[in-house]
C-alpha positions in Angstrom: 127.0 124.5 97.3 128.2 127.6 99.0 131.1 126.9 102.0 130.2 129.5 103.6 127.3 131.6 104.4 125.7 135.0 103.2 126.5 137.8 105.1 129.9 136.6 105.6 132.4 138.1 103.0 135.6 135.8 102.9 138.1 138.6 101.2 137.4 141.2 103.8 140.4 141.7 105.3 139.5 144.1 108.8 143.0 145.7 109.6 142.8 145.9 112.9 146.4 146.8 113.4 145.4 150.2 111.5 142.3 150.8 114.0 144.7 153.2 116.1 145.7 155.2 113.2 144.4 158.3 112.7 146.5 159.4 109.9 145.9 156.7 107.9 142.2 156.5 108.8 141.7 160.3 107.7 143.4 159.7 104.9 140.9 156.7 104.1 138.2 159.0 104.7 139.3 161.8 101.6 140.0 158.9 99.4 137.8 159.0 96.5 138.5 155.3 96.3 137.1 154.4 99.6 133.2 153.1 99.8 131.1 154.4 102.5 128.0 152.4 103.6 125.4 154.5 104.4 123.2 153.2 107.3 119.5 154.7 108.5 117.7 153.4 111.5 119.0 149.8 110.9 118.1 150.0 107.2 120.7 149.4 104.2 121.5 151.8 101.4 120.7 150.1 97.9 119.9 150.9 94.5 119.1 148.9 91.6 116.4 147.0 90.7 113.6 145.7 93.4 114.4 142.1 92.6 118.5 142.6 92.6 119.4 145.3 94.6 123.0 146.0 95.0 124.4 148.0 97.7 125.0 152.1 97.0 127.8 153.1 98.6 129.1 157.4 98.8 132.8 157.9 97.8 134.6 159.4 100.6 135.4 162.6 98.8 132.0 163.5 98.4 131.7 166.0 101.9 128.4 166.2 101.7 127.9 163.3 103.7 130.1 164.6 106.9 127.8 166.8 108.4 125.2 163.7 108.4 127.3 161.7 109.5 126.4 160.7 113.7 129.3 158.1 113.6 131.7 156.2 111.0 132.9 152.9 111.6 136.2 151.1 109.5 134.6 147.6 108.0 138.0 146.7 106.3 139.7 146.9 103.2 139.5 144.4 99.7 142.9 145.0 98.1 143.5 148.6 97.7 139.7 149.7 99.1 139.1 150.6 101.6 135.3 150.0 103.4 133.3 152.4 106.2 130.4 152.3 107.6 128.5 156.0 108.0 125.3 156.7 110.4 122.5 158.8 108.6 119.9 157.8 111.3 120.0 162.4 112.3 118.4 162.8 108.2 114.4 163.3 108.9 113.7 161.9 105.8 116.5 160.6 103.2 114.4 160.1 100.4 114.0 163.9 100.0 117.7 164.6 100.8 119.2 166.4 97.6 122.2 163.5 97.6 121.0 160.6 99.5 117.3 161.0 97.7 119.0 160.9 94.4 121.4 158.1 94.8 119.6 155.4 96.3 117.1 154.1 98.6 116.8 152.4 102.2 116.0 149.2 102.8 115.5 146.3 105.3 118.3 144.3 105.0 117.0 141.1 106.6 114.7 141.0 103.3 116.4 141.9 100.5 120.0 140.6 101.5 119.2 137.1 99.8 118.5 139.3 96.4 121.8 140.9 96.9 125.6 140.1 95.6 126.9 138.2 98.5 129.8 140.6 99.3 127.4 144.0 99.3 125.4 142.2 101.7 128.1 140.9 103.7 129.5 144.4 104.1 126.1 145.6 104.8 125.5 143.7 107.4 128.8 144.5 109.2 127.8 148.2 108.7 124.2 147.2 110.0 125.7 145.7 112.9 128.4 148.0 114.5 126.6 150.7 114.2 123.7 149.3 116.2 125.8 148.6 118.3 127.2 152.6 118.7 123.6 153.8 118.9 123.0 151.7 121.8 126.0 152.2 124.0 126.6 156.0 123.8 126.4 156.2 127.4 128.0 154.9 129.9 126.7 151.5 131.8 128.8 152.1 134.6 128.6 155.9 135.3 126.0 157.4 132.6 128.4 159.5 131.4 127.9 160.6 127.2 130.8 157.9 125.7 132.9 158.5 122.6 134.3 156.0 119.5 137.6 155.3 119.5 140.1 152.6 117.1 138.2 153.3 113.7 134.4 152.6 116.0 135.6 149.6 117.9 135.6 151.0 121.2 133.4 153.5 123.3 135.2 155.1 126.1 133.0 157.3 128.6 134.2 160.5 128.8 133.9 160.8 132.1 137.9 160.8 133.8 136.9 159.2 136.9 135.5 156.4 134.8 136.9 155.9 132.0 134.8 152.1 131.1 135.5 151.2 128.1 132.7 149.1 125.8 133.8 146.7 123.2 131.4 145.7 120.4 129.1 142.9 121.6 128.1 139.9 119.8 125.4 137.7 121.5 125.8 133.8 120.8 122.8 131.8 119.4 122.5 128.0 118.4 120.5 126.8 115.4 119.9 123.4 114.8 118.8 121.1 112.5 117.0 118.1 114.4 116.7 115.2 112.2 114.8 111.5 112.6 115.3 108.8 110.3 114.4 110.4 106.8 112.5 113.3 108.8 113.5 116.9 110.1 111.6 119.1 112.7 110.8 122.4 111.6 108.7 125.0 113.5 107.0 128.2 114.1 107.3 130.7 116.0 104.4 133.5 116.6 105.4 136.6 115.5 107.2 135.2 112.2 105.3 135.9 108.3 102.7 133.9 107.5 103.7 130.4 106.5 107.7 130.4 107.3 108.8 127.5 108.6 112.7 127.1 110.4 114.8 125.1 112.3 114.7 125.6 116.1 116.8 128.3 117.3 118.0 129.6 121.3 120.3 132.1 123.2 123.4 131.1 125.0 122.8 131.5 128.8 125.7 132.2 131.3 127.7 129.0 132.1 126.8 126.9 129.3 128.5 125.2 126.6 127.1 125.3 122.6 126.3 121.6 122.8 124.7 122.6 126.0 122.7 125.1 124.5 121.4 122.8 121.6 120.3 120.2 123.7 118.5 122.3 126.3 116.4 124.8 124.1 115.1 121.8 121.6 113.9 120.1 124.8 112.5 122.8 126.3 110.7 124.6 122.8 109.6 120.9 121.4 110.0 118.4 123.9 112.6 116.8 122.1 115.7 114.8 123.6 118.6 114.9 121.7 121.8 113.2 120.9 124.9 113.3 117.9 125.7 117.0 118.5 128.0 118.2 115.4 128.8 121.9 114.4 128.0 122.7 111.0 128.7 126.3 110.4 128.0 129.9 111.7 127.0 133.2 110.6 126.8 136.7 111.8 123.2 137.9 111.6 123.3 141.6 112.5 119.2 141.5 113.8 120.4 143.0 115.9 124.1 141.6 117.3 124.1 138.0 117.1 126.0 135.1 115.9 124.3 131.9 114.9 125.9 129.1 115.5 124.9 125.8 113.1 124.6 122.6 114.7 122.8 119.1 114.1 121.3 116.8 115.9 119.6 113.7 116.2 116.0 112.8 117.5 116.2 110.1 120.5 112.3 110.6 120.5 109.5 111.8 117.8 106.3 113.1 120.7 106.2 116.9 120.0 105.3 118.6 123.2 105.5 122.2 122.2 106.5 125.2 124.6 103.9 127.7 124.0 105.4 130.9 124.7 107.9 129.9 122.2 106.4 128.1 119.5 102.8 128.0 117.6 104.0 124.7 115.7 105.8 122.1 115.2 106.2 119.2 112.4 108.4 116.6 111.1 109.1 117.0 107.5 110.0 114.3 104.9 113.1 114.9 102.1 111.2 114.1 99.8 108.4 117.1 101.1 110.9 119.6 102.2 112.1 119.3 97.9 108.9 120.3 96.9 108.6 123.0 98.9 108.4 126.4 98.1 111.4 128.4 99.0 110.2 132.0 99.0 107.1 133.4 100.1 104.3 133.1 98.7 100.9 135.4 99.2 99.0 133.1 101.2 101.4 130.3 101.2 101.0 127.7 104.7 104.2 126.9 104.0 107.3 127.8 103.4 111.2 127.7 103.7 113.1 130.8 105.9 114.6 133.1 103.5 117.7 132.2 101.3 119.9 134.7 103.6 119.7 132.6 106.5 122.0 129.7 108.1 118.5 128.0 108.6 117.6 128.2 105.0 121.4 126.2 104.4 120.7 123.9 107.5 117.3 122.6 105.3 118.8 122.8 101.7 122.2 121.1 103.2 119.6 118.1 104.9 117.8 118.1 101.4 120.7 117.4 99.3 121.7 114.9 101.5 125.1 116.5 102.3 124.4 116.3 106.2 125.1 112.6 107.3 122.1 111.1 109.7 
């Protein structure tokens, strides 16, 4: 079983001490060795077959890609290589650009990134991520003044003198948890999910709050549950657009399912022995199944089903 998640890539190494040099981070950018991630309106650049797609990255020394580019971003380097993220969201229509068109294609990483190698997704997901985050903050909250990047895309500074604000990148916290009963978990649906995907129960951090604070107030208020036996499990960045999902279990002091409409449509408890025999991908049709393989929730249930969470 994997230790750690998908979209995490555990070689990455994000040289943070380099963010603030520009000589070496221009020199990065004419490096035919470097890998740029190509990014367009939150979709991934990937080529390869439907069914394993692998990420297409442009080689820095290719200048082409400059004039497209609306931002770049630093991901990191994996020994001598170094990894940047590009914004192509200004191309009209990249599937008829002479270089873009003929090297790949653009997808939605949220369903393909469980096809994927798990260190292409990884880095495009980080790419995915920060430069959301860019497009979103390129003017100023305080003043509304245009902002700039600055430290290799990790800081926006408005441009404005009097100002000045500086915006870091923002990651908003989430808790997912696996609620378990005996031999039993509770899964659930939410309304605007794919026909027949099932999950764990999942909330926001508010202000104030604690994690284990979190868990035990968002199962109670989505499924009426009470809770108890809080542990961490794991986490994972999910870039949809700027969270981090923090993995947690817990157990069921009570079995009545009173369900919050607004934020469920369903909820069930499910048997090991049921959740086995379960499809894992979807299925045309399909009333049921599991939440894709790129997702903590889809580790949470396969984790419960191999018996390697303890009840």
């Amino acid at each position: 079983m994997r230790r750690h998640n998908l979209l995490v890539h555990p070689e990455l190494d994000r040289v943070a001490h380099l963010r603030r040099d520009t000589d070496w981070l221009e020199a990065r950018l004419g490096d035919p060795t470097t890998r740029l991630y190509p990014v367009w309106r939150n979709q991934s650049f990937v080529t390869g077959p439907q069914d394993a797609p692998v990420a297409c990255t442009v080689p820095a020394d290719a200048g082409w890609w400059r004039p497209l580019a609306a931002e770049t971003a630093l991901l990191g380097v994996t020994g001598a290589t170094a990894h940047m993220a590009i914004d192509v969201g200004d191309v009209a229509e990249p599937a008829r650009h002479p270089e873009l068109g003929s090297l790949g294609r653009f997808a939605d990483l949220r369903m393909i990134g469980g096809l994927m190698p798990d260190a292409d997704a990884a880095l495009c997901a980080h790419a995915r991520a920060i430069l959301w985050w860019h497009r979103q903050h390129r003017f100023c909250g305080a003043c509304g003044s245009p902002t700039e990047s600055s430290q290799a895309g990790y800081l926006r500074r408005c441009r404005n003198p009097d100002c000045a604000t500086q915006q870091f990148p923002r990651t908003d916290s989430a808790a997912i948890v696996l609620v378990y009963h005996g031999d039993s978990i509770l899964l659930g649906r939410q309304p605007g999910w794919p026909r027949g995907m099932h999950s764990v129960l999942a909330g926001f951090l508010e202000p104030g709050e604690s994690l284990e604070g979190c868990v035990a107030r968002e199962i109670k208020e989505e499924s009426g549950i009470d809770v108890t036996d809080i542990r961490y499990h794991s986490s994972q960045p999910w870039p949809f657009p700027q969270s981090l999902m923090v993995g947690f279990t817990a157990r069921a002091l009570n079995t009545d399912i009173v369900l919050d409409p607004e934020e469920l449509e369903s909820a069930t408890w499910y048997t090991r022995s049921a959740l086995a025999a379960a499809p894992r991908e979807p299925r045309r049709g399909a009333d049921f199944y599991l939440p894709r393989r790129i997702s903590i929730a889809r580790r949470l249930i396969e984790d419960w089903i191999a018996g390697e969470i303890a009840e």
